[in-house]
Structure formats: structure tokens, C-alpha cells
matplotlib code that plots the C-alpha trace (Angstrom):
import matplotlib.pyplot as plt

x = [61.9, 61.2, 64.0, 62.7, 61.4, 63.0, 64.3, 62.2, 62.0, 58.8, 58.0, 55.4, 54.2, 51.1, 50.4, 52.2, 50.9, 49.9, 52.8, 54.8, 58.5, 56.9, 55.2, 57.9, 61.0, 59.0, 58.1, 62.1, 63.2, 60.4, 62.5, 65.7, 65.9, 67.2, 65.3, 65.2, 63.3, 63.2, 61.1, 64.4, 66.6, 64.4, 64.3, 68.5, 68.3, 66.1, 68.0, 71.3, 69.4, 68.2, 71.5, 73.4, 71.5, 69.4, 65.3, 63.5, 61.3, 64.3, 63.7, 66.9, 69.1, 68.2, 69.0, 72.0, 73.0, 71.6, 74.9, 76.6, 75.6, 76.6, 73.7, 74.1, 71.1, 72.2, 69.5, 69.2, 65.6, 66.6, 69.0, 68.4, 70.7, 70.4, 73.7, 74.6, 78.6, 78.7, 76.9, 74.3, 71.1, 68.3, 67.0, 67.6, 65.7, 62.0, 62.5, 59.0, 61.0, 62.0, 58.7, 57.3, 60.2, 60.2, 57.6, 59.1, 62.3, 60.9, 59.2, 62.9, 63.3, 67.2, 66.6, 64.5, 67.4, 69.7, 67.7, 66.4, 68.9, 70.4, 67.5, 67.6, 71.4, 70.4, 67.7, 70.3, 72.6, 70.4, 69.0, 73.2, 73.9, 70.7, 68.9, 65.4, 64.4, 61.5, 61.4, 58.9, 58.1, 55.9, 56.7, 58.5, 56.1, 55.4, 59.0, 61.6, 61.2, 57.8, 58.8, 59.1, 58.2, 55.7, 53.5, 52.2, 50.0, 49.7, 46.9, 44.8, 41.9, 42.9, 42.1, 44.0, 46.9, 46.7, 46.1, 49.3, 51.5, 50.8, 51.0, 54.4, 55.8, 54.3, 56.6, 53.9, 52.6, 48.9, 48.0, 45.5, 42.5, 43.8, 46.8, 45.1, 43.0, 46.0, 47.8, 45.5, 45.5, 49.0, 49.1, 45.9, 48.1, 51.1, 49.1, 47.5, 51.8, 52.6, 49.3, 49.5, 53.1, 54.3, 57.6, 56.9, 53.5, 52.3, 49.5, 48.1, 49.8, 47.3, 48.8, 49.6, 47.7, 46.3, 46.3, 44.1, 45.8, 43.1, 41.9, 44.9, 47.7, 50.6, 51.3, 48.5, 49.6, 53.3, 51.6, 49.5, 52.7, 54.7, 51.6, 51.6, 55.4, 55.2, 52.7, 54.8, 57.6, 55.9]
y = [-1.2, -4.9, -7.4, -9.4, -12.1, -15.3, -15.1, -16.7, -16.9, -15.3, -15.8, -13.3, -13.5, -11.9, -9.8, -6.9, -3.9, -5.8, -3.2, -6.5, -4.6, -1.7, -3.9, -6.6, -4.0, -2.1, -5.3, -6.4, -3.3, -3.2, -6.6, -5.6, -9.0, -9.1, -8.3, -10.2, -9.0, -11.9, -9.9, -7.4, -10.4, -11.7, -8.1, -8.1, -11.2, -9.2, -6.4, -8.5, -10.4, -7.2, -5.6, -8.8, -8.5, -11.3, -12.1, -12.2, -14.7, -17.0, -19.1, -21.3, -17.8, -17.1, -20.5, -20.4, -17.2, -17.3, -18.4, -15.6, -12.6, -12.5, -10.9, -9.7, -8.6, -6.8, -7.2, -4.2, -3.2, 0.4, 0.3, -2.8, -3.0, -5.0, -5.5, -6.9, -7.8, -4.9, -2.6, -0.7, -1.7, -0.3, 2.4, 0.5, -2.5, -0.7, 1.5, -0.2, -2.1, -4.4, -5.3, -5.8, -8.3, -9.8, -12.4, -13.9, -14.2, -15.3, -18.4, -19.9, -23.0, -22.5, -18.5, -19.9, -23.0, -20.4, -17.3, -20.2, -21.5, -18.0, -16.8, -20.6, -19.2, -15.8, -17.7, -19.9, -17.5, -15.0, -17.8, -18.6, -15.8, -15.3, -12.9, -13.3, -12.8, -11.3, -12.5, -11.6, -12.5, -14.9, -18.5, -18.1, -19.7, -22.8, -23.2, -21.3, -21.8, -23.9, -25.2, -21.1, -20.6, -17.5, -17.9, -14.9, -14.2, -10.2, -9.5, -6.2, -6.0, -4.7, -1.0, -0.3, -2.0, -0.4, 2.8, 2.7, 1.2, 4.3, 6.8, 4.8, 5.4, 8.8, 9.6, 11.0, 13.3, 13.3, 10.3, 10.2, 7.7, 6.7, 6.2, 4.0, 2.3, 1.0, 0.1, -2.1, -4.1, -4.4, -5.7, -8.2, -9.1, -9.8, -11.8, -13.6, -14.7, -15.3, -17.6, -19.7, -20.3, -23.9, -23.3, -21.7, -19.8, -17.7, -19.1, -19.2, -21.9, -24.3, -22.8, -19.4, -16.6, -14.1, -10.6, -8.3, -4.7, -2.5, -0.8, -0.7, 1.2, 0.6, 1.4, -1.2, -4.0, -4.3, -3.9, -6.7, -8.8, -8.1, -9.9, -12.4, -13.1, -12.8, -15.0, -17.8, -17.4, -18.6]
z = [36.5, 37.7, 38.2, 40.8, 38.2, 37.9, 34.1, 31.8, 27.6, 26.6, 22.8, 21.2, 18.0, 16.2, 13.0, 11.3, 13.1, 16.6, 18.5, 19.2, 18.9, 21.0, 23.8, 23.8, 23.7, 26.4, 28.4, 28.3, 29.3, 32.1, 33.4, 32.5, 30.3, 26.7, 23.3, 19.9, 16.8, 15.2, 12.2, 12.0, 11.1, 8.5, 7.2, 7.4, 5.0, 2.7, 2.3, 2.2, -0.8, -3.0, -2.1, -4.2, -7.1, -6.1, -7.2, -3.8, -5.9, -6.9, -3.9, -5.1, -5.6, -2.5, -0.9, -2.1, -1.0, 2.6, 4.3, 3.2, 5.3, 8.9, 10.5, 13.9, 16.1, 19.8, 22.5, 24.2, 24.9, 24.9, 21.6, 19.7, 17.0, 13.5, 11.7, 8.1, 7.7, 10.3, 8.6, 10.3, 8.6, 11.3, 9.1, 5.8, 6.6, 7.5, 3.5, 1.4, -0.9, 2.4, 3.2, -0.4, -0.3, 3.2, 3.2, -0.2, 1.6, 4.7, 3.1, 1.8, 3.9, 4.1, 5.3, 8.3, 9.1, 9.5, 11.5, 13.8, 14.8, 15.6, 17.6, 19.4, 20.4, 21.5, 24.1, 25.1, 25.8, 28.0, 29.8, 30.9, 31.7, 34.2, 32.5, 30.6, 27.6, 25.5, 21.6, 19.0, 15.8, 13.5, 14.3, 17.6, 20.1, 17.4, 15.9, 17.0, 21.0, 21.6, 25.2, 25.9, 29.3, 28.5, 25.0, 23.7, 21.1, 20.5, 18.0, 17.0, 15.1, 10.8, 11.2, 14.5, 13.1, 9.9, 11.9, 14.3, 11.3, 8.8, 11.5, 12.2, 8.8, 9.2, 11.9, 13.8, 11.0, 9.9, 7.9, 5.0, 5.3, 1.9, 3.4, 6.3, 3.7, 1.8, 4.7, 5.6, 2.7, 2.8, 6.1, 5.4, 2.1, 4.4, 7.1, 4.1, 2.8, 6.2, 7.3, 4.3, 3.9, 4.0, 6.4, 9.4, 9.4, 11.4, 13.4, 17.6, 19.7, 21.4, 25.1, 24.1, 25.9, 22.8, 24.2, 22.1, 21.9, 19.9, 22.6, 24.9, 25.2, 25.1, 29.1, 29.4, 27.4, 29.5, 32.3, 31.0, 30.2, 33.1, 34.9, 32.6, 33.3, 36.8, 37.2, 35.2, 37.2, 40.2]

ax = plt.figure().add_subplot(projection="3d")
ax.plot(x, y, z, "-o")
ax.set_aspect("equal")
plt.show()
């Protein structure tokens, strides 16, 4: 475990499938700094939305329901938490229904006000209280926290991250090339929602350092950003 690194906020972003919760809870817990899934939250919202009765399409509906759910995220590397009016929604929020829904959700101007501002907080807050802090998602090193002190860009070429996300949901199982094949056009369909979007979407910052993971592991990527965040701490 290092802790010898002057805290810093690193913001990662990258594509579904690009290991970012992996290498970014990994790298946090590496430095003993704090975690935010960013991607979790937006998923807390989307399950808060389907759960009222609410269109993920009805961009107004859900506008106007946004402010309602308290959403809590912890940031513990080694038990992150994701809570909806206190109710544990870890396992709920991953279930296919979420993520056919997410990206709709996602793109609501009012959603992103609010889940901004609260990952802008949970910077803040790890920053006073002298610890770092590692935060992933889709928009965090060009909206959410662009004068981060660490940009990263995590990215994976489509097969690998179609690869690592089915054998994800596979729990480790043996995965169908179907399976893979399908995968992948999900995640290509997602990237496609989330590049194009006019709030928010996900693109490279000019001074963000892209870290291709296809043929690492994942051992070798923190390594990789535990360099990276050494190095910007000097």
C-alpha cells in the first residue's frame, strides 16, 4: 500500500468495459485515497426512475422527478457502497434493464445538475480532509472536475471490453462468442449515446493522459496509475 503521495483528485473516464471501477477502485485503494463511481450514481437515478413508474424516455418526467431521491455513494475502495433513500441498491443497479435505461437518463440536463454537483462535494470533501481521491466516469475530466490534478483517459480496444464485460456478467463462467458478439454491440451502441449526447459527453480531454488497457492487466494498469500520480504530485 502507498500513502506517501501528496493527495491529489484524479478524474478517469473512458468507455463501458475499459476496467475503469476495477483499476480506479484498485488504484485508490493502492493510495489509501477515497473512490467515487460516478457511473454507479447515474445508475442509482435510473433505477430510482423505473422504480416510480417513470418513462426513462420522458426527459421532462424525469426532470421533474430528479430531486427526489437522495442518493448516497460511500467511498471506500475496498466496499464502495451505492444507496437510494437508504436502500442498498449495489446489486440492483448493474440488473440489464439499468443499463438499457442509463444512457436515456444520463442525457437529462437536470439529472447531471444534480449528480455533479454531488461528485464536485465528494472531491471537495476528501481533498479537506487530506486524503486523495480517485473518480471515474464519463464526463469527469471535461465537466465534473476539469482543473483535476491527474486526467485520465482509460480506453480498450471493442473486443477486449466486450470480452471482460460478458465474462463480468458471467460471474466468471464460460461466455458464448454469441454472447461476446452481442456485448459488443451493446457497448459500441452505449459509446455511440454517450459520444453524441448534447450534455456532457463522453470525449478525451486535450491534457488527459489515455492509457490503453487491452493488453494489460489489471496489476499493470495501477501500477501504471500509481506512476502516473506520483509523478503529479511532484
Amino acid at each position: 500500500m502507498t500513502n506517501d503521495i501528496s493527495p491529489l483528485v484524479v478524474a478517469v473516464d473512458g468507455p463501458a468495459g475499459s476496467g475503469k471501477s476495477s483499476v480506479c477502485r484498485g488504484t485508490a485503494a493502492r493510495l489509501s485515497w477515497h473512490y467515487l463511481d460516478t457511473g454507479a450514481m447515474y445508475r442509482a437515478m435510473t433505477w430510482a426512475v423505473l422504480d416510480a413508474g417513470i418513462d426513462p424516455n420522458d426527459a421532462q418526467a424525469v426532470a421533474n422527478f430528479a430531486k427526489k431521491p437522495d442518493i448516497a455513494s460511500g467511498s471506500n475502495p475496498y466496499q464502495p457502497t451505492i444507496e437510494v433513500d437508504g436502500t442498498d441498491v449495489a446489486d440492483a443497479i448493474r440488473q440489464d434493464r439499468i443499463t438499457s435505461a442509463v444512457s436515456a437518463v444520463s442525457a437529462v440536463p437536470k439529472v447531471r445538475q444534480l449528480l455533479v454537483q454531488k461528485q464536485r462535494d465528494a472531491a471537495q470533501l476528501a481533498m479537506r480532509s487530506g486524503t486523495g481521491i480517485v473518480v471515474e466516469g464519463r464526463d469527469i475530466t471535461t465537466v465534473v472536475l476539469p482543473h483535476a490534478h491527474l486526467k485520465i483517459f482509460l480506453t480498450a480496444r471493442p473486443e477486449v471490453r466486450a470480452q471482460r464485460r460478458a465474462l463480468e456478467q458471467a460471474d466468471g463462467g464460460v461466455v458464448a462468442d454469441t454472447t461476446v458478439q452481442a456485448t459488443e454491440a451493446a457497448l459500441v451502441k452505449r459509446d455511440e449515446l454517450d459520444s453524441s449526447r448534447s450534455t456532457s459527453p463522453l470525449v478525451k480531454a486535450e491534457d488527459a493522459i489515455e492509457l490503453d488497457t487491452s493488453d494489460l492487466t489489471l496489476d499493470q494498469v495501477i501500477a501504471k496509475m500509481v506512476a502516473y500520480a506520483k509523478a503529479a504530485a511532484r
